[in-house]
PyMOL Python script that loads the backbone (N, CA, C, O; Angstrom):
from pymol import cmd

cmd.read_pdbstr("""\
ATOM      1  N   UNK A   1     -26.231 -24.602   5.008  1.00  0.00           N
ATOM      2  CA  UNK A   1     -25.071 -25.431   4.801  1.00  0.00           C
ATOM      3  C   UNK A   1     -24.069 -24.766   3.856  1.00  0.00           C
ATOM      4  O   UNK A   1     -22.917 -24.810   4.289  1.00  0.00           O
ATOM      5  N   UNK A   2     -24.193 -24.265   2.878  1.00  0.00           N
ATOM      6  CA  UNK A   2     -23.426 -23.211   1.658  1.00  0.00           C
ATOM      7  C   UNK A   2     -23.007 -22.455   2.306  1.00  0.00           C
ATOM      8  O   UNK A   2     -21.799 -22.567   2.517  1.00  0.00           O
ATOM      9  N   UNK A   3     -23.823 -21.160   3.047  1.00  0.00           N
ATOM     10  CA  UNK A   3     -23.695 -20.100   3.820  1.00  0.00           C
ATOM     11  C   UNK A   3     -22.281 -20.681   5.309  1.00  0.00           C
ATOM     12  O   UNK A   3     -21.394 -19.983   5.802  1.00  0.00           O
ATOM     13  N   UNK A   4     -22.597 -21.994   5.576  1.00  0.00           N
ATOM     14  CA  UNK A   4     -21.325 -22.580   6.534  1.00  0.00           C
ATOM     15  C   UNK A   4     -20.516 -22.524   5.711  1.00  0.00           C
ATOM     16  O   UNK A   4     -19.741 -21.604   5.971  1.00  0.00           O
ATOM     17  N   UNK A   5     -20.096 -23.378   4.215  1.00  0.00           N
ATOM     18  CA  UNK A   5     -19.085 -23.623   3.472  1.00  0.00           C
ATOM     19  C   UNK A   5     -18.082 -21.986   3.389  1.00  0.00           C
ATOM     20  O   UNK A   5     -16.877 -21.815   3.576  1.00  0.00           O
ATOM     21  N   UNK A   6     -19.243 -20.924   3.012  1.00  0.00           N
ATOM     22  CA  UNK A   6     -18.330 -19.991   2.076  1.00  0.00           C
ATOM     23  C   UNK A   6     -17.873 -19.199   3.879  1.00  0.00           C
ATOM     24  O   UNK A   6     -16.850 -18.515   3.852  1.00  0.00           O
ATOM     25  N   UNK A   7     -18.460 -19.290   5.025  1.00  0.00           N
ATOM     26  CA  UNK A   7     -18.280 -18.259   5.830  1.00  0.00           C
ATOM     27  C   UNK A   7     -16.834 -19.648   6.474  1.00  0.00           C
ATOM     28  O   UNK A   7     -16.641 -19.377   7.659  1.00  0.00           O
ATOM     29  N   UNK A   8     -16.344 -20.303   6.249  1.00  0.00           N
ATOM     30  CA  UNK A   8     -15.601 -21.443   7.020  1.00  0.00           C
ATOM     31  C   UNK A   8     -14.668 -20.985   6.078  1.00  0.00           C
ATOM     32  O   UNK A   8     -13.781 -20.326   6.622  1.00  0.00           O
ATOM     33  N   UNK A   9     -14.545 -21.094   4.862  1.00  0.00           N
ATOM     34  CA  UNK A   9     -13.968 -21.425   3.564  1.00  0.00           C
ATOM     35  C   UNK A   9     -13.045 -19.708   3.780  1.00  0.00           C
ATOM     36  O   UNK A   9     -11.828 -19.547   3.870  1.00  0.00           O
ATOM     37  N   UNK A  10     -14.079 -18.702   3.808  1.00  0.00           N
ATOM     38  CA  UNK A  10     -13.286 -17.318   3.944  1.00  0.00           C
ATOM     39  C   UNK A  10     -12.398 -17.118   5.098  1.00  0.00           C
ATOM     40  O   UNK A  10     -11.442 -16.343   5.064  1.00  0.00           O
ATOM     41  N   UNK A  11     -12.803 -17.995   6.365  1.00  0.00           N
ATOM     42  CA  UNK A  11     -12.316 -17.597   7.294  1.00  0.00           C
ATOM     43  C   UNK A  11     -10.965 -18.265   7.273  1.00  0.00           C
ATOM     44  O   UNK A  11     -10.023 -17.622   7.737  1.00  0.00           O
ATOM     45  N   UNK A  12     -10.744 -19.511   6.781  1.00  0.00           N
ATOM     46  CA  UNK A  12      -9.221 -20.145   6.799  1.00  0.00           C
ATOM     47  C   UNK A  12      -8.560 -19.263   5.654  1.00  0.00           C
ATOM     48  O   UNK A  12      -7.344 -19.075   5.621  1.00  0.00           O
ATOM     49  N   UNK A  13      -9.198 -18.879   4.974  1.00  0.00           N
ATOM     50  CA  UNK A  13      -7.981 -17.963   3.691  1.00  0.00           C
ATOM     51  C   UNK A  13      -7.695 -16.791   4.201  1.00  0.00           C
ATOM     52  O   UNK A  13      -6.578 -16.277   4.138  1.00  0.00           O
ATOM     53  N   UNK A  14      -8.418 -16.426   4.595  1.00  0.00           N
ATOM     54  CA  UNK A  14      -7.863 -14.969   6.062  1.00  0.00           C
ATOM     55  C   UNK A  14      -6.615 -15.168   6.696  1.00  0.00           C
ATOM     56  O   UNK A  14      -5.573 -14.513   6.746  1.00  0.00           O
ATOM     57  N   UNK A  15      -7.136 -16.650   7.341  1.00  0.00           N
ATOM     58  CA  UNK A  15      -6.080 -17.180   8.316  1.00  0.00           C
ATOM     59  C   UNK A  15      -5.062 -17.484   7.231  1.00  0.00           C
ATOM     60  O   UNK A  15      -4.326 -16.502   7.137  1.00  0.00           O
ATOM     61  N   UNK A  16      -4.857 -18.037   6.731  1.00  0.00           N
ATOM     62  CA  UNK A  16      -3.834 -18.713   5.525  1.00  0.00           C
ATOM     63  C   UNK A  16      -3.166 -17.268   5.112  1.00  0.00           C
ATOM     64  O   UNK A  16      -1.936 -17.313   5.070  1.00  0.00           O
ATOM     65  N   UNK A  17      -3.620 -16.283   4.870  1.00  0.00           N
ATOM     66  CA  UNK A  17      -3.354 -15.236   4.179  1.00  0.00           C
ATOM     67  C   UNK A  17      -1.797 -14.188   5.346  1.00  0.00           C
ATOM     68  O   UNK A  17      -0.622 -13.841   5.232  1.00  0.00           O
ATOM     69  N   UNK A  18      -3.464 -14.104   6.792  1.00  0.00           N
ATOM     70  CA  UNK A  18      -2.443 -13.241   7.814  1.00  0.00           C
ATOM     71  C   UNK A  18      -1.219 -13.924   8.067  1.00  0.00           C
ATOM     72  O   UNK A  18      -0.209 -13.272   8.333  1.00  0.00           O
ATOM     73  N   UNK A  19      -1.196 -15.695   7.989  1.00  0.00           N
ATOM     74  CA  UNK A  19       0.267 -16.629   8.695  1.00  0.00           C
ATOM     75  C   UNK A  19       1.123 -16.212   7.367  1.00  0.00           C
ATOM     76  O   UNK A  19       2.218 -15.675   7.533  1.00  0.00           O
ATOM     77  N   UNK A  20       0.753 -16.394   6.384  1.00  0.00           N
ATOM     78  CA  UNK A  20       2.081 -15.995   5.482  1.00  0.00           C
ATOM     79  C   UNK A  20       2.134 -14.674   5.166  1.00  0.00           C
ATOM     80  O   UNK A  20       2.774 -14.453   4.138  1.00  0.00           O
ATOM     81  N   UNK A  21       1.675 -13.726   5.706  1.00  0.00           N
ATOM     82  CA  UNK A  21       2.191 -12.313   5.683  1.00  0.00           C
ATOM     83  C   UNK A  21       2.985 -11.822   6.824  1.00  0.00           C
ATOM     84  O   UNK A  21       3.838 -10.963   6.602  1.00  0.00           O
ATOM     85  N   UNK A  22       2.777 -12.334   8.201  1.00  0.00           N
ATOM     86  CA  UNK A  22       3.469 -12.564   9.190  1.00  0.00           C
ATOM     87  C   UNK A  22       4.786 -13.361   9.142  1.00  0.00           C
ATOM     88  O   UNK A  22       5.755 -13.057   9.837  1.00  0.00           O
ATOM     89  N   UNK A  23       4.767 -14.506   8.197  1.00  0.00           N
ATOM     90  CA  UNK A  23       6.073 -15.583   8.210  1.00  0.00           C
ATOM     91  C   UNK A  23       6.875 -14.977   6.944  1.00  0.00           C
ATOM     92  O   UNK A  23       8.091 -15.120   7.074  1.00  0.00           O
ATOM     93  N   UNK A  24       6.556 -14.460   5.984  1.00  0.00           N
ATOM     94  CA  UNK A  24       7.195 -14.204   4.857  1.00  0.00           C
ATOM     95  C   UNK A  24       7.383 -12.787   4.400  1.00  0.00           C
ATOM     96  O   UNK A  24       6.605 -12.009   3.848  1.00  0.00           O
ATOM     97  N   UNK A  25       9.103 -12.622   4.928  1.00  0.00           N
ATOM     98  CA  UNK A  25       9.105 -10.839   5.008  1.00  0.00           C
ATOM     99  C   UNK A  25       9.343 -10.228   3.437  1.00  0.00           C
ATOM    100  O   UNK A  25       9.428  -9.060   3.058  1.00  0.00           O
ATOM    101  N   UNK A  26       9.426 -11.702   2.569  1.00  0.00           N
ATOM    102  CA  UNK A  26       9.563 -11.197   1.439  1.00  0.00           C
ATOM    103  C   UNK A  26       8.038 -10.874   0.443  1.00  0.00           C
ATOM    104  O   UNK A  26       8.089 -10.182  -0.574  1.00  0.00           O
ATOM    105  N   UNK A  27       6.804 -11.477   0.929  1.00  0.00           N
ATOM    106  CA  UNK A  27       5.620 -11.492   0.576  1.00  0.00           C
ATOM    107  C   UNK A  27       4.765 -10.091   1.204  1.00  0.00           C
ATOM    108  O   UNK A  27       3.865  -9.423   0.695  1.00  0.00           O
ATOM    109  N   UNK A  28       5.263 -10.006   2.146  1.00  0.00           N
ATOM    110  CA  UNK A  28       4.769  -9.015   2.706  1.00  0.00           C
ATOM    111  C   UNK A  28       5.282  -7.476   2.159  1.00  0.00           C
ATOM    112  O   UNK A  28       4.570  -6.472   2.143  1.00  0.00           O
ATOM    113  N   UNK A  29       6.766  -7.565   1.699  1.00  0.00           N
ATOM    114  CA  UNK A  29       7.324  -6.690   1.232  1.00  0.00           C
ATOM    115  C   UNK A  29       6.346  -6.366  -0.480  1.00  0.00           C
ATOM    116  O   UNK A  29       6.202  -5.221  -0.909  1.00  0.00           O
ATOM    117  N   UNK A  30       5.883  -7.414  -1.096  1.00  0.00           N
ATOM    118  CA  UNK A  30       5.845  -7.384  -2.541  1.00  0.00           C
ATOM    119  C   UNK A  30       4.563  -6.973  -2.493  1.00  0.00           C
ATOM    120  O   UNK A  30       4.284  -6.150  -3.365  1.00  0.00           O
ATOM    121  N   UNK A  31       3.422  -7.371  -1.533  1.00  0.00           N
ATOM    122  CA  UNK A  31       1.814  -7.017  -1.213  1.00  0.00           C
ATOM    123  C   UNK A  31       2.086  -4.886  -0.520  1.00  0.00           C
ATOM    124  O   UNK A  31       1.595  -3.916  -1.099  1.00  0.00           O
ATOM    125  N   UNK A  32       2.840  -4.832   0.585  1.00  0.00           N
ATOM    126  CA  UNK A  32       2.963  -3.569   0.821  1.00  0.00           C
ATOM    127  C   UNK A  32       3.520  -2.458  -0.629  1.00  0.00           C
ATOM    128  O   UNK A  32       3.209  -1.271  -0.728  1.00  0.00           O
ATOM    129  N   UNK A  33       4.313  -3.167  -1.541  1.00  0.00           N
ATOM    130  CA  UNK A  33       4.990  -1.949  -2.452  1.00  0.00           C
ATOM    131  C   UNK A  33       4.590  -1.106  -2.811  1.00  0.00           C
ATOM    132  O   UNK A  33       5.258  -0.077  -2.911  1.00  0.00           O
ATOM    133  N   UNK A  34       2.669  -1.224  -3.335  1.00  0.00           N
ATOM    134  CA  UNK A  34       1.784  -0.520  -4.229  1.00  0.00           C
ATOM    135  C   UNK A  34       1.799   1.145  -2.865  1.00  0.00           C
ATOM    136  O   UNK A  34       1.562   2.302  -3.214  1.00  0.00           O
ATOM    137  N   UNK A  35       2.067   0.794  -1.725  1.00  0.00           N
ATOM    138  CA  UNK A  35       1.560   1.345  -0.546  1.00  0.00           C
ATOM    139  C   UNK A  35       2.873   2.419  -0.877  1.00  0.00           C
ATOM    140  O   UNK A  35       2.651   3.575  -1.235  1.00  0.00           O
ATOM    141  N   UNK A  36       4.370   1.836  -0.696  1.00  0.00           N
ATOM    142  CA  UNK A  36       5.616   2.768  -0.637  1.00  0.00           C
ATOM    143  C   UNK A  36       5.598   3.053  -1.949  1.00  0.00           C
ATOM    144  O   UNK A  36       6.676   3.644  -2.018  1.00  0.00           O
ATOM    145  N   UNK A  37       5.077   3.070  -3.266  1.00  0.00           N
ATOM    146  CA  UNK A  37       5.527   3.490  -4.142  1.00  0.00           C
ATOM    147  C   UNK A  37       4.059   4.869  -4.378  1.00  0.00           C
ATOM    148  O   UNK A  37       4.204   5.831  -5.133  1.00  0.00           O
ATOM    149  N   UNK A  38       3.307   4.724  -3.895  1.00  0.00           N
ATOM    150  CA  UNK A  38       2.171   5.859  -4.201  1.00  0.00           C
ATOM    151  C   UNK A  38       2.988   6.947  -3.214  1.00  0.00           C
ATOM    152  O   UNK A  38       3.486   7.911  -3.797  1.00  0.00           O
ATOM    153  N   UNK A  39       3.183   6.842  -1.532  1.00  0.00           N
ATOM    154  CA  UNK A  39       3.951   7.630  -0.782  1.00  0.00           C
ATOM    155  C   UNK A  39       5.234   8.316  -1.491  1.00  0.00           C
ATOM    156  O   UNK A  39       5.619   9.404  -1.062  1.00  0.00           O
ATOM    157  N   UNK A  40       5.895   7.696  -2.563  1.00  0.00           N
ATOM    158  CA  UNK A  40       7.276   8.130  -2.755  1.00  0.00           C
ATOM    159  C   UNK A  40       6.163   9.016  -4.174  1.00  0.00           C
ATOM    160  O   UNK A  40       6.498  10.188  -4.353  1.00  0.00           O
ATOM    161  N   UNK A  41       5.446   8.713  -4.720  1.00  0.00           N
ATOM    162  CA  UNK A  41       4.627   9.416  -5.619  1.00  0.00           C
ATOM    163  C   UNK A  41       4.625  10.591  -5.385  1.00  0.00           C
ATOM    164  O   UNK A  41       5.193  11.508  -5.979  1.00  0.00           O
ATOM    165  N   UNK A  42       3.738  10.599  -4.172  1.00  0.00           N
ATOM    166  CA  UNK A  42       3.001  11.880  -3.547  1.00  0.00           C
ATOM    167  C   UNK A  42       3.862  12.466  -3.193  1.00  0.00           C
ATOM    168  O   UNK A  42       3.571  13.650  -3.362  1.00  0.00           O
ATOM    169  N   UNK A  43       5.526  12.307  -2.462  1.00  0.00           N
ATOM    170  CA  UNK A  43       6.426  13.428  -1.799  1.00  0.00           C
ATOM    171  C   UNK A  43       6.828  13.773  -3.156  1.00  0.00           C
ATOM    172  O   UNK A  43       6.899  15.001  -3.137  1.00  0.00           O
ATOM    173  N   UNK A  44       7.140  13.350  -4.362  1.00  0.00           N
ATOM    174  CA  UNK A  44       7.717  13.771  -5.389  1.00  0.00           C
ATOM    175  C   UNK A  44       6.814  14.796  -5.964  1.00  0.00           C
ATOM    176  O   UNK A  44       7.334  15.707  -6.607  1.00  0.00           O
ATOM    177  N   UNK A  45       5.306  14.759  -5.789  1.00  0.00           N
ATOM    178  CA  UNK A  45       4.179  15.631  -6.420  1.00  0.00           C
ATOM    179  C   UNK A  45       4.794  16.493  -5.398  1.00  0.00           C
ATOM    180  O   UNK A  45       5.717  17.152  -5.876  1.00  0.00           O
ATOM    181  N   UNK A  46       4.575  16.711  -4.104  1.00  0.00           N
ATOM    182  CA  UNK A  46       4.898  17.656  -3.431  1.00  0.00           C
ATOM    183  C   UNK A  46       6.000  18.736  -3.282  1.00  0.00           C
ATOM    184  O   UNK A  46       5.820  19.932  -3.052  1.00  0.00           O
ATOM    185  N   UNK A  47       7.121  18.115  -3.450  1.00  0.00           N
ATOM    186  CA  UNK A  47       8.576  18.929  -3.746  1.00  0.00           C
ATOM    187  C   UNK A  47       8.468  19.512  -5.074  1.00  0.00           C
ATOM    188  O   UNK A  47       8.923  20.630  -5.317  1.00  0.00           O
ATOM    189  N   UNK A  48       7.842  18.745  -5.995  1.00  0.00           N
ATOM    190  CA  UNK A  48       7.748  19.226  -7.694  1.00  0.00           C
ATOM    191  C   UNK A  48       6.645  20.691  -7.235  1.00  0.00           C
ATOM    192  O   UNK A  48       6.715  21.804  -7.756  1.00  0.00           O
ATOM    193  N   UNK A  49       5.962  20.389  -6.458  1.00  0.00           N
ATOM    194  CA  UNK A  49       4.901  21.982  -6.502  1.00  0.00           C
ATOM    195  C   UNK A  49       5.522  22.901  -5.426  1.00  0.00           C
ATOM    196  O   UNK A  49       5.349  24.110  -5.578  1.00  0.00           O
ATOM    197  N   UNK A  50       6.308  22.418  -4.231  1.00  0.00           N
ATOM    198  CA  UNK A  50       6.855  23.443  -3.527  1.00  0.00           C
ATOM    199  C   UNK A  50       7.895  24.039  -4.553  1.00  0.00           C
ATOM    200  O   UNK A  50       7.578  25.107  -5.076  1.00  0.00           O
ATOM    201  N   UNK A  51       9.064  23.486  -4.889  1.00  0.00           N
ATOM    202  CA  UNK A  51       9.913  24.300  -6.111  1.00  0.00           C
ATOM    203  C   UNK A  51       8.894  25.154  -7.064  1.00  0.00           C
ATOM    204  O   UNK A  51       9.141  26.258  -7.551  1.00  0.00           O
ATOM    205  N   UNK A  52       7.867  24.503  -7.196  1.00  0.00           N
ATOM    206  CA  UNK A  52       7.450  25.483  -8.464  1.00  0.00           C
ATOM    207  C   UNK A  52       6.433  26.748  -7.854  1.00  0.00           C
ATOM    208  O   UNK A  52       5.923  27.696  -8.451  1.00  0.00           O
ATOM    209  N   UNK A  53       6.371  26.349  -6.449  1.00  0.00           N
ATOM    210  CA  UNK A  53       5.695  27.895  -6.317  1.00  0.00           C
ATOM    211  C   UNK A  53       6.667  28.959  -5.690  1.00  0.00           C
ATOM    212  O   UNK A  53       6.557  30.185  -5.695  1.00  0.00           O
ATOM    213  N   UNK A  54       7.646  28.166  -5.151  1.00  0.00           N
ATOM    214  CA  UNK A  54       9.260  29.165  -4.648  1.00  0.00           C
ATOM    215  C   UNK A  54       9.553  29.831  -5.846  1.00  0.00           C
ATOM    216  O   UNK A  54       9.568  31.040  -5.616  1.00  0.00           O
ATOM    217  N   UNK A  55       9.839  29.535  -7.255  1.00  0.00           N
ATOM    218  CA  UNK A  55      10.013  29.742  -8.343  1.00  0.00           C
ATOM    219  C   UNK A  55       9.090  31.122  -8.868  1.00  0.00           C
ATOM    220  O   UNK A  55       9.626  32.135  -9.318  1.00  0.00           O
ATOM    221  N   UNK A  56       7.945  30.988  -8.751  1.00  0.00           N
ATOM    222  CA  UNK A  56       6.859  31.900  -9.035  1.00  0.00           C
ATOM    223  C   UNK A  56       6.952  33.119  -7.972  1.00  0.00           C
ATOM    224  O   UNK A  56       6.794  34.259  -8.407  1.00  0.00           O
ATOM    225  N   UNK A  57       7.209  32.913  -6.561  1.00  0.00           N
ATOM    226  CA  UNK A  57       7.228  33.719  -6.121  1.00  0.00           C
ATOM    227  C   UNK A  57       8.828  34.427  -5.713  1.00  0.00           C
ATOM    228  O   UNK A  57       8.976  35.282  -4.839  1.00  0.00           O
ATOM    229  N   UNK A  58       9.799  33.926  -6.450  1.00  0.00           N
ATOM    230  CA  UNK A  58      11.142  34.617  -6.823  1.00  0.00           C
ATOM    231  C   UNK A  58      10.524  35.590  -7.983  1.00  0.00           C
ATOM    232  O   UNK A  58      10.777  36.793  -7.914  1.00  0.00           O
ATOM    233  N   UNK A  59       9.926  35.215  -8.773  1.00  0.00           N
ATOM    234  CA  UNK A  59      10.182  35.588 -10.152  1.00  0.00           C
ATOM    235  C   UNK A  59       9.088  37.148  -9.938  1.00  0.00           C
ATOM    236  O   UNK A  59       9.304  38.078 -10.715  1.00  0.00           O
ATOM    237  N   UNK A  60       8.219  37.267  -9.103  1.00  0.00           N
ATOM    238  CA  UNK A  60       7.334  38.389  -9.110  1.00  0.00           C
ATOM    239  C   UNK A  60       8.176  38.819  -8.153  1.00  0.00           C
ATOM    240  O   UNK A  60       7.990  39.909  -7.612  1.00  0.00           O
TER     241      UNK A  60
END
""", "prot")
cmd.dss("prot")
cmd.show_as("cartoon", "prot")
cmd.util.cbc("prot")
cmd.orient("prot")
């Protein structure tokens, strides 16, 4: 009977969760950010080490 509660109980907050990530482009925007801000991370690590090995290999 518990094991019904928590497997019923998870399954509507799923549901509850996917309808307002689907209906709300502003919720969805604020849950995705962590996602576009590591990507804009990583191209910035990347250009910061391509310049710096163009740099190294001007300089020899």
């Amino acid at each position: 009977m518990i094991a019904d509660i928590v497997v019923w109980g998870s399954l509507i907050c799923a549901a509850l969760y996917c309808g307002a990530w689907l209906l709300s482009p502003r919720l969805r925007e604020q849950i995705e950010q962590p996602k576009h801000q590591f990507q804009q991370q990583v191209q910035h690590f990347d250009t910061a080490r391509r310049e710096a090995g163009q740099q190294e290999r001007s300089q020899s």
